[in-house]
DOBAZA-466303 format. One record per residue (C-alpha): residue number from 1; x, y, z. Coordinates in steps of 0.2 Angstrom, whole numbers, padded with zeros to 4 digits. Example, Ala and Ser with C-alpha at 12.3 -4.5 7.8 and 13.67 -1.06 7.14 Angstrom:
# DOBAZA-466303
  resi     px     py     pz
     1   0062  -0022   0039
     2   0068  -0005   0036
END
This chain:
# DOBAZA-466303
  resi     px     py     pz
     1  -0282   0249  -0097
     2  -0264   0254  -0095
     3  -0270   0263  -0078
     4  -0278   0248  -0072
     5  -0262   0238  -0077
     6  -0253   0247  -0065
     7  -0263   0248  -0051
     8  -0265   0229  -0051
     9  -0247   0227  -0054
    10  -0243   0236  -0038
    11  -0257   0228  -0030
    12  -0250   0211  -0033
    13  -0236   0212  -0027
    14  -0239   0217  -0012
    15  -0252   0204  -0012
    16  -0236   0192  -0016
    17  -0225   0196  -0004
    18  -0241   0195   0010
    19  -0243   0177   0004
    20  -0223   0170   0006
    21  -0224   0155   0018
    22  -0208   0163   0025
    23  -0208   0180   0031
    24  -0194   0191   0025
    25  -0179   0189   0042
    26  -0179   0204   0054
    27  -0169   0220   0046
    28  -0159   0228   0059
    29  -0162   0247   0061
    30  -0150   0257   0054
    31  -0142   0271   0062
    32  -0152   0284   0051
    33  -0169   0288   0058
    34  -0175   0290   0042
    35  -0172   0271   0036
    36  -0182   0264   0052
    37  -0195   0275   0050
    38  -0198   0271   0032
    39  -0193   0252   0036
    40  -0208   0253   0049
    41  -0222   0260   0039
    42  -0217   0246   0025
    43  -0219   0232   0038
    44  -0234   0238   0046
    45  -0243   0244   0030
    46  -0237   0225   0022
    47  -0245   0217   0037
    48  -0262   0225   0035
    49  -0263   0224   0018
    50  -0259   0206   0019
    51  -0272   0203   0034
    52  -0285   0209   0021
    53  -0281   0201   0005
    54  -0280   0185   0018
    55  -0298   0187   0021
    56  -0305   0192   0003
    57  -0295   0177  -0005
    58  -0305   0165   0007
    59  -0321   0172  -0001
    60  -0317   0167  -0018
    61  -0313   0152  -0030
    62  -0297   0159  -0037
    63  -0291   0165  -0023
    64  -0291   0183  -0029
    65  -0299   0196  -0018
    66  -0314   0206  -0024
    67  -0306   0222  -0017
    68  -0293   0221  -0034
    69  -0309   0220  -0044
    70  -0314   0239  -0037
    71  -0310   0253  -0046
    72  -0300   0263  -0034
    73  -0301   0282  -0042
    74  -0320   0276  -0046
    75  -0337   0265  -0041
    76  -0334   0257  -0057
    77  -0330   0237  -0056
    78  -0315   0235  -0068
    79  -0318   0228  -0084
    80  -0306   0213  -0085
    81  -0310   0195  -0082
    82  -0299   0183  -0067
    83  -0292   0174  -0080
    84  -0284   0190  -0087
    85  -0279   0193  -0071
    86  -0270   0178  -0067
    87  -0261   0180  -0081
    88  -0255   0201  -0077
    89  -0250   0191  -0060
    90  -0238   0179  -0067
    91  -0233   0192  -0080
    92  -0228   0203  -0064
    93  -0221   0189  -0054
    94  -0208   0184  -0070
    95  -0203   0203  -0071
    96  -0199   0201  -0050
    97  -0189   0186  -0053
    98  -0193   0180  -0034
    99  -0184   0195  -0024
   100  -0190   0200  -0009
   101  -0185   0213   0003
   102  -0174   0207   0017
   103  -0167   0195   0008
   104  -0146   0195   0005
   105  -0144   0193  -0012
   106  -0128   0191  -0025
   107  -0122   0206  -0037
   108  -0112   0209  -0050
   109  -0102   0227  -0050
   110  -0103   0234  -0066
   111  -0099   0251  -0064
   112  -0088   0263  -0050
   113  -0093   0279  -0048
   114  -0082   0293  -0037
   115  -0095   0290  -0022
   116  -0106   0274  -0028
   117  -0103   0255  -0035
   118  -0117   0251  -0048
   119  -0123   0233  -0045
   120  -0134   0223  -0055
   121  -0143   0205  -0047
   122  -0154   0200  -0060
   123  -0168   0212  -0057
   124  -0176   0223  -0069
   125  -0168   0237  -0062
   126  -0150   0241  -0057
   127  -0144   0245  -0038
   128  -0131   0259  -0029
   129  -0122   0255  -0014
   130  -0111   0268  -0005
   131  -0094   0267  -0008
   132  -0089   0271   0010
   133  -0100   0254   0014
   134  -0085   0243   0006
   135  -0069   0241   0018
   136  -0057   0241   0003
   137  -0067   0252  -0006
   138  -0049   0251  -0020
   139  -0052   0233  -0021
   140  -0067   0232  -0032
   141  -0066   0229  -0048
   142  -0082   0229  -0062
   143  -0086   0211  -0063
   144  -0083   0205  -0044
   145  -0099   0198  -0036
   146  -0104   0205  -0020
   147  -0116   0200  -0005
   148  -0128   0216  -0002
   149  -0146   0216   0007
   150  -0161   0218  -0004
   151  -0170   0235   0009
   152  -0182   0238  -0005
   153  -0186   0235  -0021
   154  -0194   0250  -0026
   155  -0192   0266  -0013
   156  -0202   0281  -0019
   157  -0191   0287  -0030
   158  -0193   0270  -0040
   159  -0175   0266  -0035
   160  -0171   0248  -0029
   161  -0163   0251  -0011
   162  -0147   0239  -0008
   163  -0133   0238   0007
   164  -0116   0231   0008
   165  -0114   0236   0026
   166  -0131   0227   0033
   167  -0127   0213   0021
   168  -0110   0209   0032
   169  -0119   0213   0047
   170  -0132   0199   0044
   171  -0120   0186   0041
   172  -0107   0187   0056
   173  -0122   0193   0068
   174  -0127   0174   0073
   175  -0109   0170   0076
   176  -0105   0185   0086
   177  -0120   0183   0097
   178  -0115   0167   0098
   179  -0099   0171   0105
   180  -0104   0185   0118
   181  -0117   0173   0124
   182  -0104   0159   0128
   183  -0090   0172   0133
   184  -0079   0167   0121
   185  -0065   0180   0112
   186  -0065   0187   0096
   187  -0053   0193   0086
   188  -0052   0210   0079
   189  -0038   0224   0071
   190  -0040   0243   0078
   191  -0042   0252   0062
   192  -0047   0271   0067
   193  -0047   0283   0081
   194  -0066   0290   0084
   195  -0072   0301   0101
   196  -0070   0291   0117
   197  -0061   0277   0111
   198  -0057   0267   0095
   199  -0065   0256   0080
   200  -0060   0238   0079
   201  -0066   0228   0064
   202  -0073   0212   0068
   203  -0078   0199   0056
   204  -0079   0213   0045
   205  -0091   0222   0055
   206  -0087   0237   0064
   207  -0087   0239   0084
   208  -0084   0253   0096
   209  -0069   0250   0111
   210  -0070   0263   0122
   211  -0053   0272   0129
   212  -0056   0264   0147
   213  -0055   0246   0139
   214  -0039   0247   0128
   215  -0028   0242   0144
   216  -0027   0241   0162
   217  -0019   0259   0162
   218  -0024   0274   0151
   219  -0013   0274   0134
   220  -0007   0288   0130
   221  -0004   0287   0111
   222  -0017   0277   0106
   223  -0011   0280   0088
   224   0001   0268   0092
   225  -0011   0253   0093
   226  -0018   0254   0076
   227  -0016   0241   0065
   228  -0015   0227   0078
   229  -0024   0215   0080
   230  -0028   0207   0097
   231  -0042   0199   0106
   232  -0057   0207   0113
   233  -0070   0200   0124
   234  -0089   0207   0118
   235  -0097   0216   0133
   236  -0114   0223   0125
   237  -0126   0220   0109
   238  -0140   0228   0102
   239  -0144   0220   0084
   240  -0157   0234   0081
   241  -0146   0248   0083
   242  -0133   0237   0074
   243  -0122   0242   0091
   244  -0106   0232   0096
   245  -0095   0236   0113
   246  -0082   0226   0114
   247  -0067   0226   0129
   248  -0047   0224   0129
   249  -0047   0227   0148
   250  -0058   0212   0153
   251  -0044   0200   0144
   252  -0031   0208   0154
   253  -0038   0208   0169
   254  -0041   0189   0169
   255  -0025   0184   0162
   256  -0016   0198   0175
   257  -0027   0188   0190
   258  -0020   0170   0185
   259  -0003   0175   0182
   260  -0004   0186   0200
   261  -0009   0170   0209
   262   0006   0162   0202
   263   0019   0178   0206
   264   0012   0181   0225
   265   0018   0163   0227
   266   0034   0163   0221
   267   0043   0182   0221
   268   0053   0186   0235
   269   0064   0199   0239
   270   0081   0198   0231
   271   0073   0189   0215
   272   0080   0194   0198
   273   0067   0194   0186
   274   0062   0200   0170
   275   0049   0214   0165
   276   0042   0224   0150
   277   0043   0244   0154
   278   0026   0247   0153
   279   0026   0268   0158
   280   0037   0281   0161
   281   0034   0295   0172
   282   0046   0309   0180
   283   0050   0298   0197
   284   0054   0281   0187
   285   0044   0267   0177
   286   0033   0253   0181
   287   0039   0237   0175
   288   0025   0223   0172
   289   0034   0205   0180
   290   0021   0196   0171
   291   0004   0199   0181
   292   0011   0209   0194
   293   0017   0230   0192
   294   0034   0235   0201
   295   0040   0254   0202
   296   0058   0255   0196
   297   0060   0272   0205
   298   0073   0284   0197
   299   0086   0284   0212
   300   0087   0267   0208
   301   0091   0263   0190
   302   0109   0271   0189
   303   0124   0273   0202
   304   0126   0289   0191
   305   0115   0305   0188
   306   0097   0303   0179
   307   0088   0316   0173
   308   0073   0308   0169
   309   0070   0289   0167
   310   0068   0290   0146
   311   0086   0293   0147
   312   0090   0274   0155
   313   0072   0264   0150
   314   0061   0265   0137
   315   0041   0259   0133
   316   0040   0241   0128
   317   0059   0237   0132
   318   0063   0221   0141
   319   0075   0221   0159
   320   0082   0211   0172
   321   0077   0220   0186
   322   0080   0213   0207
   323   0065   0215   0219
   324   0071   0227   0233
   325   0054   0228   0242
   326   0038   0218   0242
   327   0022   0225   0252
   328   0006   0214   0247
   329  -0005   0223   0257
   330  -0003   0238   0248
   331   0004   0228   0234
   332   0017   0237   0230
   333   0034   0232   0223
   334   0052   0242   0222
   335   0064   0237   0209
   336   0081   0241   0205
   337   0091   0239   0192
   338   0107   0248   0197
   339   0109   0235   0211
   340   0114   0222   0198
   341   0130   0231   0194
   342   0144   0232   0207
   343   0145   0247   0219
   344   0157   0258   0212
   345   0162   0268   0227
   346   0171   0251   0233
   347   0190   0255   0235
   348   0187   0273   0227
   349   0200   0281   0238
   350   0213   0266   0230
   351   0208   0272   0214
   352   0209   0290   0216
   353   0221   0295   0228
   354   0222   0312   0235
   355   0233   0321   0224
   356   0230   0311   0210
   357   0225   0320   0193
   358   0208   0317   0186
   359   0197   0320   0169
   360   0178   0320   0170
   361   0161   0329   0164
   362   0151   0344   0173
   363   0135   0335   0175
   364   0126   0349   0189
   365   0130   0366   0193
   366   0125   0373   0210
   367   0128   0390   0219
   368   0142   0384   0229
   369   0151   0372   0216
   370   0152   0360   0201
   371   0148   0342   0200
   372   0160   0333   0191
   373   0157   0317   0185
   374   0174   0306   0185
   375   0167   0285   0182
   376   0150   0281   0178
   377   0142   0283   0196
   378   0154   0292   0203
   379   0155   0309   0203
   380   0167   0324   0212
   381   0163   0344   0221
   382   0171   0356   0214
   383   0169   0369   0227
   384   0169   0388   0222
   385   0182   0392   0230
   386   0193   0378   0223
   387   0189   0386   0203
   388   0204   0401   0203
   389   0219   0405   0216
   390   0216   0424   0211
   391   0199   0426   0206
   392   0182   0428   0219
   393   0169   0419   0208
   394   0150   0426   0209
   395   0145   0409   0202
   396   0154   0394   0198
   397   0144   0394   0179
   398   0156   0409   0177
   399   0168   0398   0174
   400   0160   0381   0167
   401   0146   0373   0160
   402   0135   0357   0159
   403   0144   0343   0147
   404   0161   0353   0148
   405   0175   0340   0150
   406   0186   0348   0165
   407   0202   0343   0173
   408   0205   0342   0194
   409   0215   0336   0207
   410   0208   0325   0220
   411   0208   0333   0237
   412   0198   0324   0248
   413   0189   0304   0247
   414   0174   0299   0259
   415   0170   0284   0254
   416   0157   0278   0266
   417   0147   0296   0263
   418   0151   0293   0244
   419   0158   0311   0243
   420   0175   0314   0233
   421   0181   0334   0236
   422   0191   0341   0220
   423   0200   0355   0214
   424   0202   0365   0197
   425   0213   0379   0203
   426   0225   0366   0210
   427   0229   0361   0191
   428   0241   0376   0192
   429   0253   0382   0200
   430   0246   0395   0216
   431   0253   0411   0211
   432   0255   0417   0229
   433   0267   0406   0233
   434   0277   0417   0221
   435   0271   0435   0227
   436   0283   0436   0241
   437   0299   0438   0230
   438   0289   0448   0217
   439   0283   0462   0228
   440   0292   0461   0243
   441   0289   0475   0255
   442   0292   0494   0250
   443   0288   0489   0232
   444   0280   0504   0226
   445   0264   0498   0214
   446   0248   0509   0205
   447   0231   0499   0208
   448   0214   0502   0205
   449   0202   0504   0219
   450   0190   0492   0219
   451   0179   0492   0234
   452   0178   0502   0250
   453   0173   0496   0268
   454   0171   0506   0284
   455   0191   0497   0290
   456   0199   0500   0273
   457   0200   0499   0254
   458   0203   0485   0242
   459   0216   0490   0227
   460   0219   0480   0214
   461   0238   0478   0209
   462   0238   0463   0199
   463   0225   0454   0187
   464   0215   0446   0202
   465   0225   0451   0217
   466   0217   0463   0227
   467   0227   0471   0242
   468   0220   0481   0257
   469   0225   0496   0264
   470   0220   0499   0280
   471   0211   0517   0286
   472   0225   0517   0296
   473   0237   0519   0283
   474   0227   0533   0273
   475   0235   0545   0280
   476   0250   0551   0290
   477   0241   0565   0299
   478   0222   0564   0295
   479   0211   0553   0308
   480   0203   0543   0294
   481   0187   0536   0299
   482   0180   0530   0284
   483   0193   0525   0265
   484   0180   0537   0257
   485   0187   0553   0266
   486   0202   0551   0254
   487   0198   0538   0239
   488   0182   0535   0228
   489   0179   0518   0219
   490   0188   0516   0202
   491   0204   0529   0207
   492   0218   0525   0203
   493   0231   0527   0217
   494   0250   0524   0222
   495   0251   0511   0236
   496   0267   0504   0244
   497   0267   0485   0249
   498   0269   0484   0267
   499   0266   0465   0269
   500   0265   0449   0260
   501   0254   0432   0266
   502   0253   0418   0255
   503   0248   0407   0266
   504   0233   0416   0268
   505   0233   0425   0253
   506   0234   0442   0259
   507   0242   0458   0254
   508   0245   0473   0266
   509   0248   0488   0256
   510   0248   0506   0261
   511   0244   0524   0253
   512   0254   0536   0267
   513   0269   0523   0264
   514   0271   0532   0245
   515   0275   0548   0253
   516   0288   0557   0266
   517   0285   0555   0284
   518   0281   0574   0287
   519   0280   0571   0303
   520   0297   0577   0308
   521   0296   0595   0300
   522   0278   0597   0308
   523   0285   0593   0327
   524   0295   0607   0324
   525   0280   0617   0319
   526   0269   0614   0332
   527   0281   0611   0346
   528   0275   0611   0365
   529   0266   0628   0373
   530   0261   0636   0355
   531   0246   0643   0355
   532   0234   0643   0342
   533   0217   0640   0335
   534   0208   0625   0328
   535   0191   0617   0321
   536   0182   0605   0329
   537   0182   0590   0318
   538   0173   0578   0328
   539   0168   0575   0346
   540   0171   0558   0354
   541   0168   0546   0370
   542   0186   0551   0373
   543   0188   0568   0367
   544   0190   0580   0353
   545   0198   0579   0336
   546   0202   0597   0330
   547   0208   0600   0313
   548   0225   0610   0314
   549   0225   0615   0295
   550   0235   0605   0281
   551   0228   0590   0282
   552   0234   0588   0302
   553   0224   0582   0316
   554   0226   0586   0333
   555   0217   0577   0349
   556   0212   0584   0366
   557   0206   0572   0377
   558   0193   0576   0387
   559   0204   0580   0405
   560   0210   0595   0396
   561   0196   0603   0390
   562   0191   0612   0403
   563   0175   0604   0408
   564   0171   0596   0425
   565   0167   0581   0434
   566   0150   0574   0422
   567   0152   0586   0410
   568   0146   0583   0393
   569   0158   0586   0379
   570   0143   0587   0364
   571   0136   0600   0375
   572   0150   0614   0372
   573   0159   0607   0358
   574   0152   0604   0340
   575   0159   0602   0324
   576   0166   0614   0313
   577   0166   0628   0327
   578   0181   0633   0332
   579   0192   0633   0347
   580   0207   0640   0355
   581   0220   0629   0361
   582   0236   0625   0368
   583   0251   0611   0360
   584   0254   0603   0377
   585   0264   0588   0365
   586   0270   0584   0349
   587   0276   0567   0346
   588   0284   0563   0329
   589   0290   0545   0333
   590   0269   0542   0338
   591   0263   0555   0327
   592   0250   0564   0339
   593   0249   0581   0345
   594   0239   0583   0360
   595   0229   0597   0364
   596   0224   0608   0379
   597   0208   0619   0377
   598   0211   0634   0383
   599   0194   0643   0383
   600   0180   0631   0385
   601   0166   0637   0374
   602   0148   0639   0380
   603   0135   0626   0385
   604   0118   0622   0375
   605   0106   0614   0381
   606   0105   0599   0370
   607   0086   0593   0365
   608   0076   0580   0376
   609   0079   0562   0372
   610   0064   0555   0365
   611   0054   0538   0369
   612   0067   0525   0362
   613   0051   0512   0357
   614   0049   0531   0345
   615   0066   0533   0338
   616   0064   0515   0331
   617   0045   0517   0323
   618   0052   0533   0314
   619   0066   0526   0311
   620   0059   0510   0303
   621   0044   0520   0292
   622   0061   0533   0285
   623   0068   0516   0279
   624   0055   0510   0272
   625   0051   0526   0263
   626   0069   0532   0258
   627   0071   0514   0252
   628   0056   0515   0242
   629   0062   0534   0234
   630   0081   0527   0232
   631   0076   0510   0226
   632   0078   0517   0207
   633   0095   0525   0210
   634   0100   0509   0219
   635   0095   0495   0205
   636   0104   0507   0190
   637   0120   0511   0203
   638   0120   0489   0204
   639   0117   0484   0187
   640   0134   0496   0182
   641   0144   0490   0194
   642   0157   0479   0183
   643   0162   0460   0188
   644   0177   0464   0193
   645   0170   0475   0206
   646   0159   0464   0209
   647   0172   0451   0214
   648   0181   0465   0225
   649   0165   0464   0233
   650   0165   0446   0237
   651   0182   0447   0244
   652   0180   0461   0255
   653   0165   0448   0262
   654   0175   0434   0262
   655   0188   0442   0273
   656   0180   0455   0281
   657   0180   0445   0296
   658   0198   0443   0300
   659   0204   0460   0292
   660   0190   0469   0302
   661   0198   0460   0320
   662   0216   0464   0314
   663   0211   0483   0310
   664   0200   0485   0326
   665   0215   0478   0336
   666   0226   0489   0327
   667   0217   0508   0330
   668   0210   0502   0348
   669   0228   0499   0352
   670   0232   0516   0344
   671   0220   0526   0352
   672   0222   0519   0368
   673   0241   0523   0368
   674   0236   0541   0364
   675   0221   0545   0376
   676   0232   0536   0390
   677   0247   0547   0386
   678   0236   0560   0383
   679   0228   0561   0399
END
């Protein structure tokens, strides 16, 4: 009996719910394929059971098919009456109370769980809900009546099936529908950030914006948004999927088109109006005028330095900005704001007077100098060369920095090119002007040498004075040709100060000058008609240079040595061979000794020239390859090199120009005195 009992139990109320004069509203499928499956068989297994019991009910009197008569594990008819039956079927209807699936009913909480909220709404059996289903899942208390959807009454478990989230979903479907359908806005609060875009809550239901609808431009913190709530226009629905798309953009885009219409009308150049910064990149900002974007570029928000727009604008900030440019065909508009602020370079040269004194900030180093900001918008060169009166600066962050508060004098003012020339050195009193009266000339110094050209050596006397002596004042008998004959880098030698420039900030100073003229006592030595031998030293254009012993050079030019007309000197004389020669002069007031060879020394054949286009290509791979073997020697001889030499260096560049003219001028007029007295 009790079998039976339960097989008509279940049997009835199916056969109930197949009889409602209403059928149960339409369940929207849930995002789990397993709820739409099972909600499928249920409808479809309902409907043809209900089509059935339809039929067998018409057969009888009491409206009870004959089919709940059968035994269904048997042939056997059951052994109960339709009266008893009528009676388990209102006994089983009682025990439902009414509920049917589908249907939205109301529950009490009565217990909270980590994960699940108990709920109980009059049925014989309890439900669960989710916790995650509830939006303030910290708001419910045991006791509070909620709204959840009756899915199933009995699931195969035997559990009653109940949503919270389908519940909601039901009840503001109609009037979101509702609104799409009529194009109406809804209101809605970005709550969380998901792949492709964001969640909005709307009428409690959840709906998906996706990132190319927040704005008109791409967000870059979309962080930022959540928690405000804004308007949205609803853009796609699908109830069975339960799937919501709404759109930002499309709001925008409507209100930007009407307030466009408006500005295209009224903006002209030369307007001030105001605007919201609504991005920043590295060239400037956009500013929004109200429908219409402008590009406030960089060069145009300061009369000073910006490094980058954040440091003047910033995102959401309200300006006055003037409209410089306007091209609707490309629809494009320049704004400035610097041009509401009067043009500082107006009377500069009234307000900074060459000569005047000045205070200001490095803003920019360059290689040749140092920006120097003196007024907002205004800034000031300081040239390298106008950083020390005695130092040859590499690099002009040698001697400041970027932020450092400096002192200079102003030396120039062009105000129409905007360019003020200062100085830092001229903060101190030029130490030149005072070098005459503390080394006037014969003042005997020691110095370092610093660096060596092929015209001379530099020598440092003094803590950034650098002084040259010329090759020509090595040596009172030697023919220097190049300083490092007599002097190496680093020496330290005595020099005798021969003259003093401060004008152009130049110190002649001499080696031979520290010592004796020997020059009288060697006359006497080699006086005119000895006779004697000597070493070729070296053959020139002129002549040749034969060393005499001790230091003294003596010079036979080429009518005395003995060779013809078109002779070639290279072809009998070489160096370090030696001659035998006759004193035809001896000068101490010009310091020469001319020389007569008295037995010229036999010819050699001297090789064949070769191609010239040759001598180049060898010459170019020999580069190549002896810079590629010397490259190591060369990087370590660099990198010990010491700043000071360094500077040396740099001077010797500076002023090799005119030092190299002076020197040139001097020996050419030397040596032409000699070969024309000579010959």
């Amino acid at each position: 009996m009790t079998q039976q009992y339960q097989v008509l139990a279940v049997q009835a109320s199916r056969l109930t719910m197949a009889n409602q004069e209403t059928p149960p509203p339409e369940i929207p499928e849930s995002n789990s394929s397993e709820y739409t499956a099972e909600s499928d068989s249920e409808s479809s297994e309902i409907t043809s059971e209900a089509s059935v019991e339809d039929v067998g009910l018409s057969s009888t009197e009491k409206g009870i098919s004959p089919e709940l008569f059968a035994d269904p594990y048997g042939e056997d008819e059951l052994d109960i009456s339709a009266e008893d039956f009528e009676a388990m079927l209102a006994q089983h209807a009682d025990s439902i109370g009414g509920f049917c699936e589908g249907d939205i009913v109301n529950a009490n909480v009565i217990q909270i769980t980590d994960t699940m909220v108990i709920l109980e709404f009059g049925f014989k059996s309890e439900g669960a809900v989710a916790l995650d289903e509830f939006k303030e899942a910290d708001a419910i208390e045991i006791g509070q009546q909620v709204e959840v959807l009756l899915e199933s009454l009995e699931d195969d478990d035997g559990v009653v099936v109940l949503s919270k989230r389908k519940a909601d979903f039901l009840r503001v479907w109609e009037r979101i529908r509702e609104a799409h359908e009529a194009g109406e806005s809804v209101g809605g609060m970005l709550t969380r950030k998901i792949k492709g875009g964001v969640t909005v809550d709307i009428m409690g239901v959840d709906a998906f914006l996706p990132g190319s609808q927040i704005a008109l431009r791409r967000v870059p913190n979309i962080e930022d948004l959540l928690g405000q709530t804004l308007d949205f226009k609803i853009i796609k629905l699908n109830k069975r999927r339960r799937n919501i798309v709404v759109s930002r953009r499309v709001i925008l885009e409507e209100e930007r088109e009407e307030k466009r219409d408006g500005l295209v009308k009224e903006l002209l150049v030369g307007q001030v109006r105001e605007g919201v910064v609504k991005n920043i990149t590295d060239f400037g900002a956009f500013i929004d005028l109200g429908g219409l974007d402008g590009l406030l570029h960089i060069t145009d928000m300061s009369w000073g330095r910006v490094g980058h727009p954040s440091e003047v604008v910033s995102i959401g900030s309200k300006l006055d900005v003037k409209v410089l440019e306007i091209d609707w065909d490309r629809e494009r508009i320049s704004l400035g704001l610097k041009q509401l602020l009067p043009y500082p370079w107006t009377d500069i040269d009234k307000k900074y007077p060459v000569g005047s004194r000045v205070k200001g900030k490095v803003v920019s180093i360059t290689n040749y100098g140092a920006f120097v900001e003196i007024q907002k918008g205004v800034e000031g060169l300081v040239h390298i060369s106008e950083m020390s009166w005695t130092r040859n600066i590499r690099h002009p962050s040698k001697v400041v920095n970027i932020g450092d508060e400096i002192e200079a004098v102003v030396l120039k003012v062009d105000s129409e090119d905007e360019k003020i020339s200062l100085g830092v050195k001229q903060t101190e009193e030029d130490p030149w002007l005072g070098l005459p009266d503390r080394y006037p000339p014969g003042t005997q110094l020691d110095g370092i040498v610093r660096n060596l050209t092929s015209f001379g050596a530099f020598i440092e006397i003094d803590t950034g004075i650098d002084g040259l002596v010329h090759v020509s004042d090595m040596s009172w008998t030697k023919r220097v040709e190049h300083p490092s004959e007599m002097i190496q880098k680093g020496d330290e030698i005595k020099v005798v100060v021969i003259k003093v420039d401060p004008e152009a900030k130049r110190i002649s100073l001499g080696i031979k000058q520290a010592q004796e003229d020997p020059w009288p006592e060697i006359v006497e030595s080699f006086s005119e008609g000895v006779e004697l031998e000597g070493m070729v030293s070296r053959v020139g254009d002129k002549g040749v240079i034969v060393d005499l012993g001790n230091n003294i050079d003596g010079f036979a030019p080429i009518s005395h040595t003995g060779l013809g007309e078109g002779g070639v000197l290279a072809e009998h004389f070489r160096p370090y061979e030696s001659l035998k020669l006759k004193i035809i002069e001896s000068d101490a007031t010009n310091r020469r000794i001319v020389l007569e060879v008295t037995e010229l020394p036999d010819r050699i054949d001297l090789p064949d020239p070769v191609d010239s286009e040759e001598v180049v290509a060898e010459a170019e791979e020999d580069s190549e390859v002896e810079a590629v073997a010397d490259s190591g020697e060369v990087v370590a001889e660099a990198e010990e090199e010491t700043e000071a030499e360094g500077d040396s260096e740099v001077e010797a560049v500076a002023d090799s120009e005119e030092v190299v003219a002076e020197a040139e001028e001097d020996s050419e007029e030397e040596i032409g005195e000699e070969i024309k007295e000579g010959d």
